[in-house]
C-alpha beads as a LAMMPS data file, in Angstrom:
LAMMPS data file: protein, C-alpha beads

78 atoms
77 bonds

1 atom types
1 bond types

-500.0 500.0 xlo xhi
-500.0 500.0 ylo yhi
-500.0 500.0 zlo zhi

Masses

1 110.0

Atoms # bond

1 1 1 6.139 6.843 26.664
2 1 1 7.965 10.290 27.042
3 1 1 5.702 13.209 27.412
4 1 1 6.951 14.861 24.063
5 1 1 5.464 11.900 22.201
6 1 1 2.276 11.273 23.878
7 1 1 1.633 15.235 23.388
8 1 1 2.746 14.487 19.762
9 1 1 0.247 11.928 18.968
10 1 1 -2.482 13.752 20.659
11 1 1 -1.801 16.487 18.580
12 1 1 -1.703 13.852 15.546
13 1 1 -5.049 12.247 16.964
14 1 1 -6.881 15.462 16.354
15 1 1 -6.255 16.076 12.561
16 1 1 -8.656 14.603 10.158
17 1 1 -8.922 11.046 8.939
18 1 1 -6.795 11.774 5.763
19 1 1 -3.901 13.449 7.017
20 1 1 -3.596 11.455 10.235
21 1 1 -2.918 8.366 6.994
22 1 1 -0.717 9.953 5.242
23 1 1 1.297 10.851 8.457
24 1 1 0.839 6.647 9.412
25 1 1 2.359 5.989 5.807
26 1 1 5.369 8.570 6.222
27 1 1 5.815 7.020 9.540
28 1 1 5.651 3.342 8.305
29 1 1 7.597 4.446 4.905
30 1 1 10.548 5.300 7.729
31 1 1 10.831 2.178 9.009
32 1 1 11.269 0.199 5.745
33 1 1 15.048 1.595 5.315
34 1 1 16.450 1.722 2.393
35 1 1 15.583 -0.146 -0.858
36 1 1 16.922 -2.203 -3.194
37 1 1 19.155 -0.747 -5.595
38 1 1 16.636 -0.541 -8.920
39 1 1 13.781 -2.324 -6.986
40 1 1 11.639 0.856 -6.294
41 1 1 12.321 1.420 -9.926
42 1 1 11.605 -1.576 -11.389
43 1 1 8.254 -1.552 -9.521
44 1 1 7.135 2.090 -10.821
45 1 1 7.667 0.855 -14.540
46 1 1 5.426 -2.546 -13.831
47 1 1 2.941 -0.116 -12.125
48 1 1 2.933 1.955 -14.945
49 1 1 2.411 -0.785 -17.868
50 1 1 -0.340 -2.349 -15.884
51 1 1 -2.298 1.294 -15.402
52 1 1 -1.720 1.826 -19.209
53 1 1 -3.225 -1.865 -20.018
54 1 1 -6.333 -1.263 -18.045
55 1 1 -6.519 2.790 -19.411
56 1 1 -6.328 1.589 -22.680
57 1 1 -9.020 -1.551 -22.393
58 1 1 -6.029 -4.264 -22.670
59 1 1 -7.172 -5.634 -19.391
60 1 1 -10.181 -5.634 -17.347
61 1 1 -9.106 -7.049 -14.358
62 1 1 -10.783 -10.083 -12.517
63 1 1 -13.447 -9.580 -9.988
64 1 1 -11.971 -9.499 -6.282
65 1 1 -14.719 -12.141 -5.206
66 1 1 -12.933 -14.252 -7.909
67 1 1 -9.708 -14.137 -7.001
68 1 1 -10.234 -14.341 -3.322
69 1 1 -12.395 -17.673 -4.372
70 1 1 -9.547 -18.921 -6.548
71 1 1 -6.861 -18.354 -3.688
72 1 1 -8.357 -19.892 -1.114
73 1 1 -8.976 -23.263 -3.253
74 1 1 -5.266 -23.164 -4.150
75 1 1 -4.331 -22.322 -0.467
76 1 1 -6.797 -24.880 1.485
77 1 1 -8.038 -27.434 -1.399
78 1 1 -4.297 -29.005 -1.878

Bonds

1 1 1 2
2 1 2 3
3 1 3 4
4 1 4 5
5 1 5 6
6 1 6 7
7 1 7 8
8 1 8 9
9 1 9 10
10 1 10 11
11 1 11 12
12 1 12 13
13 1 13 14
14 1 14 15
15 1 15 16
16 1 16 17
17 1 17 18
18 1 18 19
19 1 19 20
20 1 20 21
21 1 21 22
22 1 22 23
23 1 23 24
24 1 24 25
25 1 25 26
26 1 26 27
27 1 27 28
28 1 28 29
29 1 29 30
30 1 30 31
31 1 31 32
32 1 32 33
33 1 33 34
34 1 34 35
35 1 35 36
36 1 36 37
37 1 37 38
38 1 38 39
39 1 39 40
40 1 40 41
41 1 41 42
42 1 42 43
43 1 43 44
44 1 44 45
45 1 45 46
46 1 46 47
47 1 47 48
48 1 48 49
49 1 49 50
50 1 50 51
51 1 51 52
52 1 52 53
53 1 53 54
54 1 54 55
55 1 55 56
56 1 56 57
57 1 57 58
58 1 58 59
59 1 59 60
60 1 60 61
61 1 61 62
62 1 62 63
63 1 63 64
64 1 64 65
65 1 65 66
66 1 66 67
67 1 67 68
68 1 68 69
69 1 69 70
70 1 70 71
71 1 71 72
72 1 72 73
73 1 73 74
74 1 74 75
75 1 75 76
76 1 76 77
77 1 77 78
């Protein structure tokens, strides 16, 4: 590793928990290239109509030791 970047993540490795993640997710956000034309879009709206079903009491969701339960039958119980 060049000296420039290990100096740059020690410097990185000294900020606080929350900023050294949002630097990681920048970083990792980089790598992913470009998107889909409409994709990034299409997921916003779908994000937004399933925050406004559980705002407004539409949904409640399902209990995550539920679902993990349910997956693994359908994964290992075929």
């Amino acid at each position: 590793m060049k000296e420039a970047h290990q100096h740059l993540i020690e410097q990185v490795l000294r900020l606080p928990v929350d900023e050294r993640a949002e630097i990681a997710s920048e970083i990792l956000a980089s790598l992913d290239g470009e998107g889909e034309s409409g994709v990034d879009a299409a997921w916003a709206v779908e994000i937004e109509r399933r925050a406004e079903r559980v705002l407004s009491g539409e949904s409640q969701g399902e209990d995550w030791e539920d679902v993990r339960k349910r997956i693994e039958r359908e994964i290992f119980h075929r």
